[in-house]
CHARMM internal coordinates of N, CA and C (Angstrom, degrees):
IC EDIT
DIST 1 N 1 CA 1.4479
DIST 1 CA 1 C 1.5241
ANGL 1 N 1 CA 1 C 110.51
DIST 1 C 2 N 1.2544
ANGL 1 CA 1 C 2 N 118.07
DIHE 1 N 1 CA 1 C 2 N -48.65
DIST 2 N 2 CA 1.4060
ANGL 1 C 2 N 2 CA 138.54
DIHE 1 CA 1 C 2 N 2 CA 174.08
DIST 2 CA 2 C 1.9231
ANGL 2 N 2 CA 2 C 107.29
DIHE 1 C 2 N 2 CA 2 C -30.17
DIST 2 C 3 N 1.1347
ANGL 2 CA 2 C 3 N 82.19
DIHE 2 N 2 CA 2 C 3 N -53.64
DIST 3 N 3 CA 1.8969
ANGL 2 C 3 N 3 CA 108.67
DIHE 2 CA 2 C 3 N 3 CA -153.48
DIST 3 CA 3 C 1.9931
ANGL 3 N 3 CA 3 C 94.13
DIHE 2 C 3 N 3 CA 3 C -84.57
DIST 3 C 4 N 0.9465
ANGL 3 CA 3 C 4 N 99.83
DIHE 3 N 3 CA 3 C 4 N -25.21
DIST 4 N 4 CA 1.6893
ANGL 3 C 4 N 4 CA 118.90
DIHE 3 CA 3 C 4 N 4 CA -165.74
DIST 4 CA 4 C 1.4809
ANGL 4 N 4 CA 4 C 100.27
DIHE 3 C 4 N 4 CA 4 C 64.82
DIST 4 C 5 N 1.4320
ANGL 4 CA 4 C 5 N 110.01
DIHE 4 N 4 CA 4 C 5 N 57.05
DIST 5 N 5 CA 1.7548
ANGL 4 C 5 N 5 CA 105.84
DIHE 4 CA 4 C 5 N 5 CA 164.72
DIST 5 CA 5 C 1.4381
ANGL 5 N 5 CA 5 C 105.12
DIHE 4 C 5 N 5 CA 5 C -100.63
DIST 5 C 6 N 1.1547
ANGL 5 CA 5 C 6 N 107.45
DIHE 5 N 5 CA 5 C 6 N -12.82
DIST 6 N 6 CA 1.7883
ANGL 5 C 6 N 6 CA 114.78
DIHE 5 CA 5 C 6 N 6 CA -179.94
DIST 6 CA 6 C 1.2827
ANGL 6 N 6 CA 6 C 122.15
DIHE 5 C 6 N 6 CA 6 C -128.72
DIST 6 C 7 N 1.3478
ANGL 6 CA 6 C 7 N 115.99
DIHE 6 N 6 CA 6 C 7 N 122.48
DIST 7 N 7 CA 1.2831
ANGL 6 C 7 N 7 CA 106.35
DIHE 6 CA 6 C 7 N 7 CA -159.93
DIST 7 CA 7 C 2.0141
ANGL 7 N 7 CA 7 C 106.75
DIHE 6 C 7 N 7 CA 7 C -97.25
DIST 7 C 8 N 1.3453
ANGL 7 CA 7 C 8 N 132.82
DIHE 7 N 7 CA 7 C 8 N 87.02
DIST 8 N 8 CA 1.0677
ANGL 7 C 8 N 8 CA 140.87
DIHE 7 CA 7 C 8 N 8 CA -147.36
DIST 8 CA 8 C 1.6275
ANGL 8 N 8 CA 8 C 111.73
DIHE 7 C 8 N 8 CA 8 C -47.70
DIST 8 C 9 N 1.1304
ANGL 8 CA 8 C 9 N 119.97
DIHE 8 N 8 CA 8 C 9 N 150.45
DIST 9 N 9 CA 1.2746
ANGL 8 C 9 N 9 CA 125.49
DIHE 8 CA 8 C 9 N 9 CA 151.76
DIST 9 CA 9 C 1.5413
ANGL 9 N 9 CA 9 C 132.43
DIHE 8 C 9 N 9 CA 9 C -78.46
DIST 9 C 10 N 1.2207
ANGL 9 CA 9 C 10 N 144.47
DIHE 9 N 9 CA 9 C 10 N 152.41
DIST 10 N 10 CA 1.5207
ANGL 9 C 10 N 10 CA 151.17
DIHE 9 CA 9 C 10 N 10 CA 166.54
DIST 10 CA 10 C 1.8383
ANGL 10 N 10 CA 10 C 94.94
DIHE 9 C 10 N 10 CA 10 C -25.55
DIST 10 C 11 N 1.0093
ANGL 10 CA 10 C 11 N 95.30
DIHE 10 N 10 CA 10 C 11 N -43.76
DIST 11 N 11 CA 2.0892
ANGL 10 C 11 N 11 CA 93.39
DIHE 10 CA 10 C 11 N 11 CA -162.03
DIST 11 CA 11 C 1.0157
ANGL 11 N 11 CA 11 C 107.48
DIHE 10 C 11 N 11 CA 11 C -77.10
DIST 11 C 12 N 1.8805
ANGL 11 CA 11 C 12 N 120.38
DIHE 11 N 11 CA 11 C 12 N -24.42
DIST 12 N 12 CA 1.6472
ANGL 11 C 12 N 12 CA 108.21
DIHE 11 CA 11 C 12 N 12 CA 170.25
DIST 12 CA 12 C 1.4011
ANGL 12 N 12 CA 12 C 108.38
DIHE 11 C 12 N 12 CA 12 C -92.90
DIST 12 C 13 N 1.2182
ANGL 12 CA 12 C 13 N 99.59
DIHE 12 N 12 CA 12 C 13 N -11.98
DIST 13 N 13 CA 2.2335
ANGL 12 C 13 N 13 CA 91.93
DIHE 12 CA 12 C 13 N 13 CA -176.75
DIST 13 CA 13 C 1.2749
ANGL 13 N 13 CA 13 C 102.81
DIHE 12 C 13 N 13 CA 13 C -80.89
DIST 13 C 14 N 1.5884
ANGL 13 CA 13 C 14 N 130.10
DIHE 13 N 13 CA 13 C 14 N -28.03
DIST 14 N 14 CA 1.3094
ANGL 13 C 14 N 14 CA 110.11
DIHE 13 CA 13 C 14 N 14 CA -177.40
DIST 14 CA 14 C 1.6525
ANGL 14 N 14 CA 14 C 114.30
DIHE 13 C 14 N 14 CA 14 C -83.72
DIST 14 C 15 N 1.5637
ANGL 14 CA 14 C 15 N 140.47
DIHE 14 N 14 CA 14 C 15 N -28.74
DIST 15 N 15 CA 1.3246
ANGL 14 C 15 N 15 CA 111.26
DIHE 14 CA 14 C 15 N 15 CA 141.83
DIST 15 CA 15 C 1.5166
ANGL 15 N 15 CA 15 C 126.15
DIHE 14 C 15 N 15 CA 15 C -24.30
DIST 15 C 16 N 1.3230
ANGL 15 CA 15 C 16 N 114.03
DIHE 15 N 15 CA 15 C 16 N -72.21
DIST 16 N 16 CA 1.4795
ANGL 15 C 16 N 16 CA 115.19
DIHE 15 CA 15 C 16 N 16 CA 179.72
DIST 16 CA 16 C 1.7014
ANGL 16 N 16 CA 16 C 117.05
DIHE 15 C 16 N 16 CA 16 C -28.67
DIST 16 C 17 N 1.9348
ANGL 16 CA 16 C 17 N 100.38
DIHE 16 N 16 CA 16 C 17 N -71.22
DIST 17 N 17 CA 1.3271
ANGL 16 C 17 N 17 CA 94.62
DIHE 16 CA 16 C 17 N 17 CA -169.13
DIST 17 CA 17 C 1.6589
ANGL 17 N 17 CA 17 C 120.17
DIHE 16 C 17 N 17 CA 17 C -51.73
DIST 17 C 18 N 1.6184
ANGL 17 CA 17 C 18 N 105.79
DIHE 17 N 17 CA 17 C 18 N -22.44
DIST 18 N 18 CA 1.7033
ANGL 17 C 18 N 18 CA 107.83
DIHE 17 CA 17 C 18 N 18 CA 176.34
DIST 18 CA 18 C 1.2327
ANGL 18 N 18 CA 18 C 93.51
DIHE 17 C 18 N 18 CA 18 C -45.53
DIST 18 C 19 N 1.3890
ANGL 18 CA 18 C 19 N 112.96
DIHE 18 N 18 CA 18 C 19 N -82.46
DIST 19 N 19 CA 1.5231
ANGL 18 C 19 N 19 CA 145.76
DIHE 18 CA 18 C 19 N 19 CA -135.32
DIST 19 CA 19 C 2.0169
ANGL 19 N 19 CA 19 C 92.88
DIHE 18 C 19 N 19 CA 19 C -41.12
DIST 19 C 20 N 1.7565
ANGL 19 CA 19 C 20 N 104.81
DIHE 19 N 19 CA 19 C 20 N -39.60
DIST 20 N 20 CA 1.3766
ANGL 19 C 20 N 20 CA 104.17
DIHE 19 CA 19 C 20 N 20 CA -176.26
DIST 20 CA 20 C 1.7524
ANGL 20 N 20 CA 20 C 120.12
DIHE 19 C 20 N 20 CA 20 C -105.64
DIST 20 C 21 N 1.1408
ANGL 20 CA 20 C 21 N 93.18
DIHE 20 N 20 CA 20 C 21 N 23.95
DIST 21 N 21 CA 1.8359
ANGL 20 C 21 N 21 CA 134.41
DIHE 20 CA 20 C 21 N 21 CA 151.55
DIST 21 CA 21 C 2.1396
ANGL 21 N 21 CA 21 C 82.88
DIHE 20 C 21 N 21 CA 21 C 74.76
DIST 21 C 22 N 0.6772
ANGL 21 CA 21 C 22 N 112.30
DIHE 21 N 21 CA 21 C 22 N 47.51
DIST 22 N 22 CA 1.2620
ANGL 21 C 22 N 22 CA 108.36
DIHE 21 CA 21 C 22 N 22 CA -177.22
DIST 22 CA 22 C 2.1477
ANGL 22 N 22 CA 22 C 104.11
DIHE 21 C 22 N 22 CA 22 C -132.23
DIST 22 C 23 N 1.5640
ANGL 22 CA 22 C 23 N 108.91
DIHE 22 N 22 CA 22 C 23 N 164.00
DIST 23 N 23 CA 1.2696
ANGL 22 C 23 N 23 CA 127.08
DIHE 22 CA 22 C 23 N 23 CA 163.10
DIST 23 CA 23 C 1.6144
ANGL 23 N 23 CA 23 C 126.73
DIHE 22 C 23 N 23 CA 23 C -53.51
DIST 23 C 24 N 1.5146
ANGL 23 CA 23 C 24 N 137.28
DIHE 23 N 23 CA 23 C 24 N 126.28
DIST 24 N 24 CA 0.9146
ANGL 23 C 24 N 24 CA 113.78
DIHE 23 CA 23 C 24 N 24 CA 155.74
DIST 24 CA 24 C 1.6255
ANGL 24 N 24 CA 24 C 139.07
DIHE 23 C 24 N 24 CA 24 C -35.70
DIST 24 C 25 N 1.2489
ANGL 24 CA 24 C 25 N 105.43
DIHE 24 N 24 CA 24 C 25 N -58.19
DIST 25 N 25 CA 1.6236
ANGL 24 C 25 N 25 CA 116.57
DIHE 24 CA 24 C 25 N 25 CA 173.19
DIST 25 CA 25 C 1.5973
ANGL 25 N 25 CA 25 C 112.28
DIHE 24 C 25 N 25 CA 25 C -62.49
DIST 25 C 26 N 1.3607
ANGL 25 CA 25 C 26 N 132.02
DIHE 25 N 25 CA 25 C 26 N -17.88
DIST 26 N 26 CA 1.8336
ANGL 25 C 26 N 26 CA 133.68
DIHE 25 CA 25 C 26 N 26 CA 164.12
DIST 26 CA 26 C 1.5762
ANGL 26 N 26 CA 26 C 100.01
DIHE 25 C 26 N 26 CA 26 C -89.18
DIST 26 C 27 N 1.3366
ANGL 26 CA 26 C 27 N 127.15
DIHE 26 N 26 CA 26 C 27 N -32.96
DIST 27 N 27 CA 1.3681
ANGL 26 C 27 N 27 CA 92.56
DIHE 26 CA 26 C 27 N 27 CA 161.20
DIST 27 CA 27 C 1.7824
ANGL 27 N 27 CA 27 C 129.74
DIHE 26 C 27 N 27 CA 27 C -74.00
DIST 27 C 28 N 1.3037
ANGL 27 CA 27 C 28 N 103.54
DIHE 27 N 27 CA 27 C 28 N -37.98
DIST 28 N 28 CA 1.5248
ANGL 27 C 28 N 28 CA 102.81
DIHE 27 CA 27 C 28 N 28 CA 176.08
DIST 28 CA 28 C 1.7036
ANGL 28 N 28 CA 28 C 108.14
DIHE 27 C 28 N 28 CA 28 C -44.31
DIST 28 C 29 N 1.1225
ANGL 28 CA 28 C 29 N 114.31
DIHE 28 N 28 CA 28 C 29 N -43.20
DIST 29 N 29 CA 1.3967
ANGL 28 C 29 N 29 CA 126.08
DIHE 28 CA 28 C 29 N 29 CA -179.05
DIST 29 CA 29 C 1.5451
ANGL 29 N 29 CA 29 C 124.60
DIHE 28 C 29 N 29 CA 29 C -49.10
DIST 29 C 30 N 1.4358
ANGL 29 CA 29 C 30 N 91.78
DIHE 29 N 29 CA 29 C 30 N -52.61
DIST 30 N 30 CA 1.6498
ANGL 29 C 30 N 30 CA 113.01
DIHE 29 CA 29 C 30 N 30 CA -174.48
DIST 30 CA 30 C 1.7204
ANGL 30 N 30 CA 30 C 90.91
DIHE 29 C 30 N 30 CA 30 C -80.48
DIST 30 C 31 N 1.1084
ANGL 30 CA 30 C 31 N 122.33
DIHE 30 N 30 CA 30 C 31 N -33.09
DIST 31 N 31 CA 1.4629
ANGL 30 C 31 N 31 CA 111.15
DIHE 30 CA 30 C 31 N 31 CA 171.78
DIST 31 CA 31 C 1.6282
ANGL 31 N 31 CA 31 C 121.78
DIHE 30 C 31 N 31 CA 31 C -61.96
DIST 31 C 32 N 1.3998
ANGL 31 CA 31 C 32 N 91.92
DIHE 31 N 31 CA 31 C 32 N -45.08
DIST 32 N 32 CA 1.8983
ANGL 31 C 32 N 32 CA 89.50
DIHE 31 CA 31 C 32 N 32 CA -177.07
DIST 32 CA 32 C 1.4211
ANGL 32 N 32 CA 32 C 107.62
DIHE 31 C 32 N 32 CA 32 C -69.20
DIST 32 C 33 N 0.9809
ANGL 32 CA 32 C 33 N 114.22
DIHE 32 N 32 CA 32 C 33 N -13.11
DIST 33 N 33 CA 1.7209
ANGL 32 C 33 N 33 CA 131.74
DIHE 32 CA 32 C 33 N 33 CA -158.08
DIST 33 CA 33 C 2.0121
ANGL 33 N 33 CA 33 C 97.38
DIHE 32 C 33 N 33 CA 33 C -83.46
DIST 33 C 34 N 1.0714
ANGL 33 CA 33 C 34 N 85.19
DIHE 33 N 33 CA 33 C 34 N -45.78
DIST 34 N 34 CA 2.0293
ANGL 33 C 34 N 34 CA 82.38
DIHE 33 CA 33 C 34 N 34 CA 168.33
DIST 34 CA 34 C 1.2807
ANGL 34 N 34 CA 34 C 109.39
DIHE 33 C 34 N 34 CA 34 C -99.07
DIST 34 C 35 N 0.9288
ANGL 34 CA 34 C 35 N 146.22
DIHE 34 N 34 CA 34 C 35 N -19.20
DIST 35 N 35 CA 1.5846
ANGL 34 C 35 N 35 CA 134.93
DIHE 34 CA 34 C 35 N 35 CA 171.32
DIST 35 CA 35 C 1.7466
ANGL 35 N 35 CA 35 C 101.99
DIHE 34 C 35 N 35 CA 35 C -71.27
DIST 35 C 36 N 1.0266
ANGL 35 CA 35 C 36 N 119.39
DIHE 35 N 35 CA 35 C 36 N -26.03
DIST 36 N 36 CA 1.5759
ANGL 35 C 36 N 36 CA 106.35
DIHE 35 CA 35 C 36 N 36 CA -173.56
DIST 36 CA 36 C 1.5259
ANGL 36 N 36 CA 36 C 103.94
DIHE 35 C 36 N 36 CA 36 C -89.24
DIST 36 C 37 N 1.9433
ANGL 36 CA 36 C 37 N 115.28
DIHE 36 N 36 CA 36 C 37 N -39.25
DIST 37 N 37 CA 1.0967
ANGL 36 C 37 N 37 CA 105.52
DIHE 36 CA 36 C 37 N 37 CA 166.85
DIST 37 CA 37 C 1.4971
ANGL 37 N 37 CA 37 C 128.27
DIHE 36 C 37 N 37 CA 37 C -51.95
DIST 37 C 38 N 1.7011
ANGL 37 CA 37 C 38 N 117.36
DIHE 37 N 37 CA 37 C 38 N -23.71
DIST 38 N 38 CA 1.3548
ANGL 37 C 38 N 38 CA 126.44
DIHE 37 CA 37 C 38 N 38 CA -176.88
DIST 38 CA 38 C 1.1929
ANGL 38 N 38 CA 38 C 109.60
DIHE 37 C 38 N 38 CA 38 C -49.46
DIST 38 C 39 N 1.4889
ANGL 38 CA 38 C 39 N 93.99
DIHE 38 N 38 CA 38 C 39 N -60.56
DIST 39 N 39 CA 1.4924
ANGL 38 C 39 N 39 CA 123.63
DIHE 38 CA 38 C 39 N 39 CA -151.65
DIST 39 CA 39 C 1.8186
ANGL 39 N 39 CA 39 C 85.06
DIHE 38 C 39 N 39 CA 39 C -75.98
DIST 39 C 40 N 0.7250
ANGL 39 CA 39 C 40 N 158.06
DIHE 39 N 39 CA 39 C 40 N -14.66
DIST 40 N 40 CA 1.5006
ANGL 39 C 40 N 40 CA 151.53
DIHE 39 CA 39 C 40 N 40 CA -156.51
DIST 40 CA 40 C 2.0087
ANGL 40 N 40 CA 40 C 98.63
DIHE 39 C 40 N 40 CA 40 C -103.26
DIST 40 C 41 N 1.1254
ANGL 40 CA 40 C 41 N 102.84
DIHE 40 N 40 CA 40 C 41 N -45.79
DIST 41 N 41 CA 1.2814
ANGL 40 C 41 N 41 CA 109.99
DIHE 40 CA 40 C 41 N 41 CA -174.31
DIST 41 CA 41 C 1.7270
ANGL 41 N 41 CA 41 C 114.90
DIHE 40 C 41 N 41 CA 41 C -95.68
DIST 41 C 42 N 1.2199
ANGL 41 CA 41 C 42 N 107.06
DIHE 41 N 41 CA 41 C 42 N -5.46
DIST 42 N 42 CA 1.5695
ANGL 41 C 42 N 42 CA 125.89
DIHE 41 CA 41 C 42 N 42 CA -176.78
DIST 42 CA 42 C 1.6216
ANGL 42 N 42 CA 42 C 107.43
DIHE 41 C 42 N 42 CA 42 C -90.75
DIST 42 C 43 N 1.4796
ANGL 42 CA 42 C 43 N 122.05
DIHE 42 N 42 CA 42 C 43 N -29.80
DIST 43 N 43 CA 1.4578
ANGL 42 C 43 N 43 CA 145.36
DIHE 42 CA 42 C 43 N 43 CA -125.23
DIST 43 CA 43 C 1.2701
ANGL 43 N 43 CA 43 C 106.49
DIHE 42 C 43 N 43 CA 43 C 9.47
DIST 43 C 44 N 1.5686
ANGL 43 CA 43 C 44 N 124.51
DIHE 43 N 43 CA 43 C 44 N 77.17
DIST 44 N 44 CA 1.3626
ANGL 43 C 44 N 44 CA 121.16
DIHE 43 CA 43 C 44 N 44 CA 158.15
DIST 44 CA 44 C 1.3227
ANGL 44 N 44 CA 44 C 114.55
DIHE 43 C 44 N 44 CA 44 C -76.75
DIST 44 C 45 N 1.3671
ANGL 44 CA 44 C 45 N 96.70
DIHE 44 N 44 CA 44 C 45 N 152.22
DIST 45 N 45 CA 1.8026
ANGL 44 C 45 N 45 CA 103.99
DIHE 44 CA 44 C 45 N 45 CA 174.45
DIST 45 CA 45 C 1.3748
ANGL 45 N 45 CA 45 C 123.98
DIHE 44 C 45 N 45 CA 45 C -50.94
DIST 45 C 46 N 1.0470
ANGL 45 CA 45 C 46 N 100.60
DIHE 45 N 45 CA 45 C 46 N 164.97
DIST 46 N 46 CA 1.7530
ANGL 45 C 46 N 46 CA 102.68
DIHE 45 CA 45 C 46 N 46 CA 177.44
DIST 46 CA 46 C 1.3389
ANGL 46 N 46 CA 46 C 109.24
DIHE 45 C 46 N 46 CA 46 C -60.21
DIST 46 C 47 N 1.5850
ANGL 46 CA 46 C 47 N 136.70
DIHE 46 N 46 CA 46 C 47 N -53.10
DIST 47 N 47 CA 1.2017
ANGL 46 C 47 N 47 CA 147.42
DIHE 46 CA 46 C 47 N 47 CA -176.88
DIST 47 CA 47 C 0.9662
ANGL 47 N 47 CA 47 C 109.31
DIHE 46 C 47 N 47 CA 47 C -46.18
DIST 47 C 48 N 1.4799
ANGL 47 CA 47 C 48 N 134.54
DIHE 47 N 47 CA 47 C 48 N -72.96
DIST 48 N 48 CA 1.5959
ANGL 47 C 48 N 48 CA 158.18
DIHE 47 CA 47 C 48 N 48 CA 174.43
DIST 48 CA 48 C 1.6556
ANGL 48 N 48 CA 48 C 97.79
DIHE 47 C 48 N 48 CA 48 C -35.60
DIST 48 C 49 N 1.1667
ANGL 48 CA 48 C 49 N 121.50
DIHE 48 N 48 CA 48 C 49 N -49.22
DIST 49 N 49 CA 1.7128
ANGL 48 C 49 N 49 CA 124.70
DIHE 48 CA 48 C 49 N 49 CA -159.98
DIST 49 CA 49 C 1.3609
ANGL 49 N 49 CA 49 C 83.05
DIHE 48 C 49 N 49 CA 49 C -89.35
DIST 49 C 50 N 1.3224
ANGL 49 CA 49 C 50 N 143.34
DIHE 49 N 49 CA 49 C 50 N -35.58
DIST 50 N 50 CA 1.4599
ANGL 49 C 50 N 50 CA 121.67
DIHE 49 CA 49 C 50 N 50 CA -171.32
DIST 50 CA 50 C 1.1287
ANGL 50 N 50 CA 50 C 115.26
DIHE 49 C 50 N 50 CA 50 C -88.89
DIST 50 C 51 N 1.6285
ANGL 50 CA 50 C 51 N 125.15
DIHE 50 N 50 CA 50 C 51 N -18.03
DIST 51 N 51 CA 1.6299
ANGL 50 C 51 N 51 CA 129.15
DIHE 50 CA 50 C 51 N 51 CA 166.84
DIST 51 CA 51 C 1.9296
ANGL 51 N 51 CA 51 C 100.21
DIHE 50 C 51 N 51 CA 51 C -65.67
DIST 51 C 52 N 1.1606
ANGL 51 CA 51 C 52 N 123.89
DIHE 51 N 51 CA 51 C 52 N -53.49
DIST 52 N 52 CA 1.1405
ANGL 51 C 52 N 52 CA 127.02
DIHE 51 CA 51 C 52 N 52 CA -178.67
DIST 52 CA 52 C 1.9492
ANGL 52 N 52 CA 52 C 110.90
DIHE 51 C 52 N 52 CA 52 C -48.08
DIST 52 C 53 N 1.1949
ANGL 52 CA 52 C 53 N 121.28
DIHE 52 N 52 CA 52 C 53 N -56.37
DIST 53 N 53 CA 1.3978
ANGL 52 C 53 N 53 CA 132.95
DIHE 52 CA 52 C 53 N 53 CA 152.03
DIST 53 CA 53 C 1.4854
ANGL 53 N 53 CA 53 C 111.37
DIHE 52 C 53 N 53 CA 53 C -23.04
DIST 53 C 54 N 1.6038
ANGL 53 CA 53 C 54 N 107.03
DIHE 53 N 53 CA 53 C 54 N -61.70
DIST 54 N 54 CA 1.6066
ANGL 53 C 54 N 54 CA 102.70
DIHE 53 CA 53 C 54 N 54 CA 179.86
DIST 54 CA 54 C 1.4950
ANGL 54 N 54 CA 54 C 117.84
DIHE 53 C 54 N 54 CA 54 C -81.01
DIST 54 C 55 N 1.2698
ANGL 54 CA 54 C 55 N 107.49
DIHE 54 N 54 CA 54 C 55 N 14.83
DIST 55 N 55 CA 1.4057
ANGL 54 C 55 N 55 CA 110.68
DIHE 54 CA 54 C 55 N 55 CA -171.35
DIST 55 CA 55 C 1.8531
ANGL 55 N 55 CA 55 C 102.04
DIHE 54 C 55 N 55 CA 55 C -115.57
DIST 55 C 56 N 1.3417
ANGL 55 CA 55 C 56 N 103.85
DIHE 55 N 55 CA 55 C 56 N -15.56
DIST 56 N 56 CA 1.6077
ANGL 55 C 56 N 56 CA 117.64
DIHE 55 CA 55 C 56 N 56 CA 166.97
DIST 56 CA 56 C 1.2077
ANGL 56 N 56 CA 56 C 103.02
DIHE 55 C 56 N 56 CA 56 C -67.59
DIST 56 C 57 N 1.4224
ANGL 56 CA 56 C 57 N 119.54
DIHE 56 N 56 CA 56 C 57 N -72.14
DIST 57 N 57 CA 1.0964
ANGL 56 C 57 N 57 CA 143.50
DIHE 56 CA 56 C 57 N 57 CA -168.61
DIST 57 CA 57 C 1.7970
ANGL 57 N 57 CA 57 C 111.89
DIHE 56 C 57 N 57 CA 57 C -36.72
END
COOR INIT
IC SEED 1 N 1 CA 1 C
IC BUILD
């Protein structure tokens, strides 16, 4: 997941989100929440920022 060689399922993100004392659904959030800022300050393409989106997701 780390490396983005794996793209996780619900059953490994919710260990995670415990582990960082937080919600599944506030991390997905806080995730899309920096990839768009990335992509905003990066000017990635539309394509690139919307694969990244499905990769929050």
């Amino acid at each position: 997941m780390e490396r983005a060689r794996k793209e996780p399922s619900p059953e490994m993100l919710a260990p995670v989100a415990g582990a960082l004392e937080s919600s599944l659904p506030d991390l997905t959030v806080a995730a899309a929440e920096q990839l768009r800022e990335r992509g905003r300050s990066a000017g990635t393409g539309g394509e690139r920022l919307r694969n990244s989106f499905l990769l929050a997701a």
